[in-house]
N, CA, C and O of each residue as an XYZ file, in Angstrom:
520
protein
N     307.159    199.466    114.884
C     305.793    199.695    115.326
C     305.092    198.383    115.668
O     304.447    198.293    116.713
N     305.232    197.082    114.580
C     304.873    196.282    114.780
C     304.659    195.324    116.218
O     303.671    194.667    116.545
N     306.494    195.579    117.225
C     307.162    195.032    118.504
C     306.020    195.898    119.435
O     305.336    195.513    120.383
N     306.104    197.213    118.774
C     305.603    198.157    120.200
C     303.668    197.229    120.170
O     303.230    196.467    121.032
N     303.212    197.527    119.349
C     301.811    196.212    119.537
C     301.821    195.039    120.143
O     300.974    194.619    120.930
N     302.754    194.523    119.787
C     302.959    193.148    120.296
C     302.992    193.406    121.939
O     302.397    192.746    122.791
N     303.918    194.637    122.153
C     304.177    194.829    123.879
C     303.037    195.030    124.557
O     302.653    194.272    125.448
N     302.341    196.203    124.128
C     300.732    196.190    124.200
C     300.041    194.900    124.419
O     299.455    194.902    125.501
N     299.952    194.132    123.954
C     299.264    193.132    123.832
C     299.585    192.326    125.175
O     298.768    191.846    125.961
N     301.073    192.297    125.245
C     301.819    191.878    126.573
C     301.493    192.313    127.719
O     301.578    191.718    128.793
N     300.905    193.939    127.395
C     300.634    194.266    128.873
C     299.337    193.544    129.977
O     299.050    193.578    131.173
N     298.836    192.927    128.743
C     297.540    192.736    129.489
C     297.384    191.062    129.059
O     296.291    190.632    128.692
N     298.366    190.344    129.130
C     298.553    188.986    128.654
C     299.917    188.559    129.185
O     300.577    187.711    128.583
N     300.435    189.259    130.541
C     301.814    188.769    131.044
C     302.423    187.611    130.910
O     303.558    187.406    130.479
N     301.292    186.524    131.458
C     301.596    184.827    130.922
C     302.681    184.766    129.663
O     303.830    184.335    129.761
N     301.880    185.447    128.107
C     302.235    185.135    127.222
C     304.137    185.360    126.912
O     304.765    184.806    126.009
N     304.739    186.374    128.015
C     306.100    186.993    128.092
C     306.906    185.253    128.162
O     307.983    184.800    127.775
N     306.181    184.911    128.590
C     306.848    183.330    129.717
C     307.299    182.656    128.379
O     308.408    182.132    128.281
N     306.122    182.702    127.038
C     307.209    181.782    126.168
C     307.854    182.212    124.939
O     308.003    181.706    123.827
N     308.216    183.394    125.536
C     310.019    183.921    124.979
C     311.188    183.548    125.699
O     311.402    184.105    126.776
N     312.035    182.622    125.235
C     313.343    182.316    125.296
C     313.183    181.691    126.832
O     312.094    181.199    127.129
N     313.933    181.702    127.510
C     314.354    180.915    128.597
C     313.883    181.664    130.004
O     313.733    182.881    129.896
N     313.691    181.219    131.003
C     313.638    181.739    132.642
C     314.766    182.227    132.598
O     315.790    181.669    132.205
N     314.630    183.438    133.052
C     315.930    184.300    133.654
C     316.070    184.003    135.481
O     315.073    183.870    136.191
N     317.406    183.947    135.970
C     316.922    184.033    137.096
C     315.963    184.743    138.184
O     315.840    185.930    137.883
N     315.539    184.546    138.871
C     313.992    185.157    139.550
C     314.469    186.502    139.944
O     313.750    187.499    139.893
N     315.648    186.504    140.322
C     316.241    187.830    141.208
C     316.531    189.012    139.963
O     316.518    190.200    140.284
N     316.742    188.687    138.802
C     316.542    189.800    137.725
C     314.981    190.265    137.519
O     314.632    191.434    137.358
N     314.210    189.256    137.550
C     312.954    189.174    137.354
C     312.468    190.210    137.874
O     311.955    191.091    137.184
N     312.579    190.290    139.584
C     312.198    190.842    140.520
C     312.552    192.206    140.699
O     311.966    193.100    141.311
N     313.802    192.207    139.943
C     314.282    193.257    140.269
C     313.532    194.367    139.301
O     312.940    195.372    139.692
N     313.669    194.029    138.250
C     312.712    194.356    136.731
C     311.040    194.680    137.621
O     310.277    194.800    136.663
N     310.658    194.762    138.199
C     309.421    194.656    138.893
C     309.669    195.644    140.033
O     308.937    196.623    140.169
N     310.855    195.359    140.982
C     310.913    196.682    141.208
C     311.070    198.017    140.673
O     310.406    198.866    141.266
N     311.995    198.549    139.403
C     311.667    199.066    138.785
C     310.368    199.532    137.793
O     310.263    200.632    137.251
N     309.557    198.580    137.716
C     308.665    199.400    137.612
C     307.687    199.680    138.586
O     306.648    200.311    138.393
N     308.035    199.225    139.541
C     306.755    199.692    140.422
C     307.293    201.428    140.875
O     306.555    202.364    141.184
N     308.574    201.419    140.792
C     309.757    202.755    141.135
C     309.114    203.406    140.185
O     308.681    204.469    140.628
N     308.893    203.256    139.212
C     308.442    203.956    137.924
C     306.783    204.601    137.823
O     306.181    205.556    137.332
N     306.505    203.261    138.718
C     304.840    203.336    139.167
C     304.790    204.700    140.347
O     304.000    205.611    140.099
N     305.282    204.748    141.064
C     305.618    205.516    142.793
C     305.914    207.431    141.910
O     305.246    208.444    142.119
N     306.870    207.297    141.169
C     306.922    208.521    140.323
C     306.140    209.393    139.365
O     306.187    210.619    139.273
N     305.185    208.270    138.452
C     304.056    208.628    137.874
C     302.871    209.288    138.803
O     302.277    210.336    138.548
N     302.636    208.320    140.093
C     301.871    208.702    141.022
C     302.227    210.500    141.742
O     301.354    211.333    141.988
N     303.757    210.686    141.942
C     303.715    211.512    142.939
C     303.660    212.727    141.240
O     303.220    213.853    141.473
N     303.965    212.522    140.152
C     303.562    213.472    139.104
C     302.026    213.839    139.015
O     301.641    214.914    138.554
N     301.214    212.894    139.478
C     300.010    213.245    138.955
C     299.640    213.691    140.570
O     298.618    214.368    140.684
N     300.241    213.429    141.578
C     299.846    214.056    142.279
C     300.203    215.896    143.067
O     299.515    216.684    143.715
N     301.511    215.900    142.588
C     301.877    217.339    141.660
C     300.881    218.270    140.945
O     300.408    219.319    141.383
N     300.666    217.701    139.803
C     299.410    217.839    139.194
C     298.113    218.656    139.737
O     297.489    219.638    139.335
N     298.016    217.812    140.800
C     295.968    218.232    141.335
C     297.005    219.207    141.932
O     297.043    220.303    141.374
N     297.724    219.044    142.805
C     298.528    219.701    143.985
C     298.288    221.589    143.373
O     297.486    222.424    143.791
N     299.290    221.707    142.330
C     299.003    223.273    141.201
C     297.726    223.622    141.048
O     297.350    224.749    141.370
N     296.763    222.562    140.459
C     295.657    223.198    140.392
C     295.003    223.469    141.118
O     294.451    224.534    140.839
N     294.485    222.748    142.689
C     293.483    222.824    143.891
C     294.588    223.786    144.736
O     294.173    224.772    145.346
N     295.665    223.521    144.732
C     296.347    224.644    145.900
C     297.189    225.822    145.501
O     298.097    226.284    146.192
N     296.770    226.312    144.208
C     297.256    227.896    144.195
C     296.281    228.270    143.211
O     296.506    228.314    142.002
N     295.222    228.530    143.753
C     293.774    229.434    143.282
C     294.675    230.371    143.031
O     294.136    230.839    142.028
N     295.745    231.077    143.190
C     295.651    232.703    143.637
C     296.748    233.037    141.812
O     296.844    233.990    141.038
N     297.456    231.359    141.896
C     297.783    231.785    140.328
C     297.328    232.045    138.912
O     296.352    231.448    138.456
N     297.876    232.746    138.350
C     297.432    232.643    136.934
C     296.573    231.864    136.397
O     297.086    230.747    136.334
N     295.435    231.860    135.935
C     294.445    230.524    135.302
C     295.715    229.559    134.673
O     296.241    228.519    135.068
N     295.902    230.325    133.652
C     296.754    230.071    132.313
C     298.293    229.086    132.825
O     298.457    227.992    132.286
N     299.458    229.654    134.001
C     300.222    229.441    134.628
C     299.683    227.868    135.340
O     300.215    226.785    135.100
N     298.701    228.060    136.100
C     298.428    227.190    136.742
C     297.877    225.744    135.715
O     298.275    224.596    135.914
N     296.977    226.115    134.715
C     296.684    225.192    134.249
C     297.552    224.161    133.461
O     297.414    222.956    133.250
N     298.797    225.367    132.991
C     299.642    224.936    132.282
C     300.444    223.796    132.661
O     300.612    222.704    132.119
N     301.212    224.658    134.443
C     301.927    223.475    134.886
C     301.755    222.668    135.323
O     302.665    221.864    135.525
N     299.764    222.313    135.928
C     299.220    221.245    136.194
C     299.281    220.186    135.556
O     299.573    219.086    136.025
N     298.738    220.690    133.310
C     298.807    219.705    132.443
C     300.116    218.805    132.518
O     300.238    217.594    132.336
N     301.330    220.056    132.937
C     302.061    219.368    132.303
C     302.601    218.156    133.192
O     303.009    217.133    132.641
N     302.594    218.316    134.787
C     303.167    217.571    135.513
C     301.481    215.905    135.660
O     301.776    214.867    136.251
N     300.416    216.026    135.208
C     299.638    215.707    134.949
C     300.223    214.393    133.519
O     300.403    213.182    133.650
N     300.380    215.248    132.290
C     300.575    214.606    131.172
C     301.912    213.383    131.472
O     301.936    212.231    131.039
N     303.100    214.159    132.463
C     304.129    213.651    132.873
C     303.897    212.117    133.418
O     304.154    211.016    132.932
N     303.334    212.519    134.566
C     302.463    211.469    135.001
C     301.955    209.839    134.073
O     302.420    208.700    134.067
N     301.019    210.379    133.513
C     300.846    209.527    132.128
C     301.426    208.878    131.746
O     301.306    207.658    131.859
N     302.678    209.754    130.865
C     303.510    209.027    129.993
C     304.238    207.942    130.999
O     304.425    206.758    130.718
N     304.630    208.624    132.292
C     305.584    207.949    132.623
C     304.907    206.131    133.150
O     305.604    205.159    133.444
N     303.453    206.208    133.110
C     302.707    205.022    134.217
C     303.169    204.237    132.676
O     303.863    203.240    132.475
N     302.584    204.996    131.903
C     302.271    203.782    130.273
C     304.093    203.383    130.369
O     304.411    202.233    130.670
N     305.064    204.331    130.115
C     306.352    203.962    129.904
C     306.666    202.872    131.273
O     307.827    202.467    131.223
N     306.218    202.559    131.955
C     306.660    201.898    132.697
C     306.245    200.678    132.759
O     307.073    199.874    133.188
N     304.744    200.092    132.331
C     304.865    198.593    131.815
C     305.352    198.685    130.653
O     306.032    197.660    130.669
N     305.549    199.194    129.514
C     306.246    199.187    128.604
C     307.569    198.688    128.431
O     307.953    197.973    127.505
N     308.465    199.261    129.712
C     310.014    199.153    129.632
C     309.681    197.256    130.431
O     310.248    196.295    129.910
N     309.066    197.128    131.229
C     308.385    196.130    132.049
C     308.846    195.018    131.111
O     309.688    194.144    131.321
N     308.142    195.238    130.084
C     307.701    194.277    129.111
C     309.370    193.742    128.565
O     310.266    192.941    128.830
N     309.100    194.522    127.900
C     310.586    194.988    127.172
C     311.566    194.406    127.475
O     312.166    193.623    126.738
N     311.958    194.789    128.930
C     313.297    194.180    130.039
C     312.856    192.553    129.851
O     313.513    191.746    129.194
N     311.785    192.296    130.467
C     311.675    190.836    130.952
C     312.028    190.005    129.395
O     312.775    189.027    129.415
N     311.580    190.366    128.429
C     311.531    189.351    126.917
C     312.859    189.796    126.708
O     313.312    188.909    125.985
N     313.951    190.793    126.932
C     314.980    190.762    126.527
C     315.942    189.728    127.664
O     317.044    189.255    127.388
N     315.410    189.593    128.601
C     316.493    189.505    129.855
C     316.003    187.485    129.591
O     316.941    186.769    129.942
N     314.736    186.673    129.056
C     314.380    186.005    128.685
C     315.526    185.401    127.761
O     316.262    184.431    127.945
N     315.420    186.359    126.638
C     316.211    186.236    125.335
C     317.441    185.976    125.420
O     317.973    185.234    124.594
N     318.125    186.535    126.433
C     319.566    186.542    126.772
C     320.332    187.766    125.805
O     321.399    187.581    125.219
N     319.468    189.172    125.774
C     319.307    189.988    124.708
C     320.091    191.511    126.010
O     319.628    191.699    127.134
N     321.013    192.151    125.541
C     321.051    193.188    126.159
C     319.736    194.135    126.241
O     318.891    194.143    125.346
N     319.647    194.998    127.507
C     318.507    195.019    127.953
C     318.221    196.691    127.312
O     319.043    197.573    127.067
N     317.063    196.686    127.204
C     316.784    198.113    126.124
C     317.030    199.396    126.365
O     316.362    199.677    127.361
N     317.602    200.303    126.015
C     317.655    201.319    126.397
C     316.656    202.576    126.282
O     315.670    202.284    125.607
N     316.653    203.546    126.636
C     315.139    204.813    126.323
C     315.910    206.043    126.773
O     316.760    206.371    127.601
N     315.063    206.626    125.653
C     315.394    208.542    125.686
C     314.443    208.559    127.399
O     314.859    209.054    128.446
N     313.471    208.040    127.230
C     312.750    208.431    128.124
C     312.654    209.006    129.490
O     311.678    209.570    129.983
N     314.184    208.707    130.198
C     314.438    209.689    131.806
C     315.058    210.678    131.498
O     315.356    211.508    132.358
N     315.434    210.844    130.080
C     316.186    212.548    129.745
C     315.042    213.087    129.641
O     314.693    213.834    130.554
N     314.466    212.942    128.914
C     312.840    213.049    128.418
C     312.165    213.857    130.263
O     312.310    215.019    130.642
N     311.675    213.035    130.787
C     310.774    213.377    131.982
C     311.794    214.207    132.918
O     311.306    215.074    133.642
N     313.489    213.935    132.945
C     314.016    215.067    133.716
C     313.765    216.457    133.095
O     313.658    217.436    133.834
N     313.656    216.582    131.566
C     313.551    218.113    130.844
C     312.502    218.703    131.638
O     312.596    219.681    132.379
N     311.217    217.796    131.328
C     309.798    218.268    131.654
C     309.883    218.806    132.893
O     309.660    220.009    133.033
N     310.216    218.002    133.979
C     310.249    218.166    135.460
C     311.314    219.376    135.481
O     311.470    220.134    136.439
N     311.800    219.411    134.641
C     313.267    220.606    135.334
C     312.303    221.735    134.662
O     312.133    222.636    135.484
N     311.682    221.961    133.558
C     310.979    222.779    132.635
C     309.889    223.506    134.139
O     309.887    224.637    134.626
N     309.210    222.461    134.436
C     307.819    223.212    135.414
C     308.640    223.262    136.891
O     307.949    223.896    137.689
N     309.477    222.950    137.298
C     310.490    223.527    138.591
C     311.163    224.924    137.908
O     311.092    225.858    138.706
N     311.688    225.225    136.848
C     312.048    226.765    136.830
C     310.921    227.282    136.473
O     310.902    228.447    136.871
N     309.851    226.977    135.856
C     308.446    227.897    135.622
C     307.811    228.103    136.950
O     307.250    229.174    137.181
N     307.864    227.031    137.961
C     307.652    227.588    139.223
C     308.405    228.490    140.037
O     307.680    229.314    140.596
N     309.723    228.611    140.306
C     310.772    229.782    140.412
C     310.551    230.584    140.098
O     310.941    231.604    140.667
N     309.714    230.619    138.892
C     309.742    232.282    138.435
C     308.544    232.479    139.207
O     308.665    233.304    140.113
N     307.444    231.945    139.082
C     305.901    232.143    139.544
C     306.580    232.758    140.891
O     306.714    233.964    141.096
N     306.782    232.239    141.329
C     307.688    232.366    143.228
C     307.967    233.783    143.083
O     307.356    234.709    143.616
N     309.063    233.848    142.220
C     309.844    235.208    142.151
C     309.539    236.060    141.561
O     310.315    237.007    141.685
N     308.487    236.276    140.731
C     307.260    237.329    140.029
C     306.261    237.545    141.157
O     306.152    238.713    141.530
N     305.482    236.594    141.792
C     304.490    236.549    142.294
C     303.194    235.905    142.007
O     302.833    235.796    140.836
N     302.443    235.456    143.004
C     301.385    234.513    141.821
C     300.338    235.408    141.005
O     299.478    234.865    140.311
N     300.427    236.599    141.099
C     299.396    237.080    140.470
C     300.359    237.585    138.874
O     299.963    238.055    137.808
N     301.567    237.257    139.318
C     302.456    237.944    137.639
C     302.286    239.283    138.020
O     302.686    240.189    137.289
């Protein structure tokens, strides 16, 4: 719990990453940055999923609709925060000369996403009114 604060702290104090362990070469660096911005691009099109359920199928279920809004909504979320997180993480390990961290976390957001793609199938194949 203690590391995960510290990362926090990192997010909004990047400088401070610089004096853990050594410069990695720039091209890992970068690459680490593309990934999260990849990470950034996915959170975005979740939350934009999100409004998408709620403003464009009035005709569903309150309950249905609100549900799979939250959830591709909440998805969203986790995934923006998980993504300076891993950010962090990568760069002080890849610094360290530390194998680089691993996460439940894309089994994690494929469940969710596969969870509200068959709850939409059914909506489809019931009808939106159920």
């Amino acid at each position: 719990m203690i590391d995960f604060v510290r990362n926090v702290r990192l997010w909004f104090v990047p400088a401070e990453v610089r004096e853990d362990g050594e410069t990695p070469d720039y091209r890992f660096s970068l690459a680490n940055e593309r990934t999260f911005l990849a990470w950034l691009r996915t959170a975005l099109a979740l939350i934009g999923g999100g409004f998408a359920v709620d403003q464009f199928l009035p005709d569903l279920r309150w309950a249905w609709r609100v549900g799979l809004a939250l959830a591709l909504l909440g998805a969203g979320v986790l995934c923006s925060l998980r993504a300076v997180n891993h950010w962090v993480r990568c760069e002080r390990a890849m610094r360290r000369g530390e194998d680089l961290p691993v996460s439940r976390f894309p089994a994690l957001l494929s469940l969710v996403v596969a969870v509200v793609a068959v709850a939409m199938v059914l909506v489809v194949l019931v009808g939106w009114e159920g």
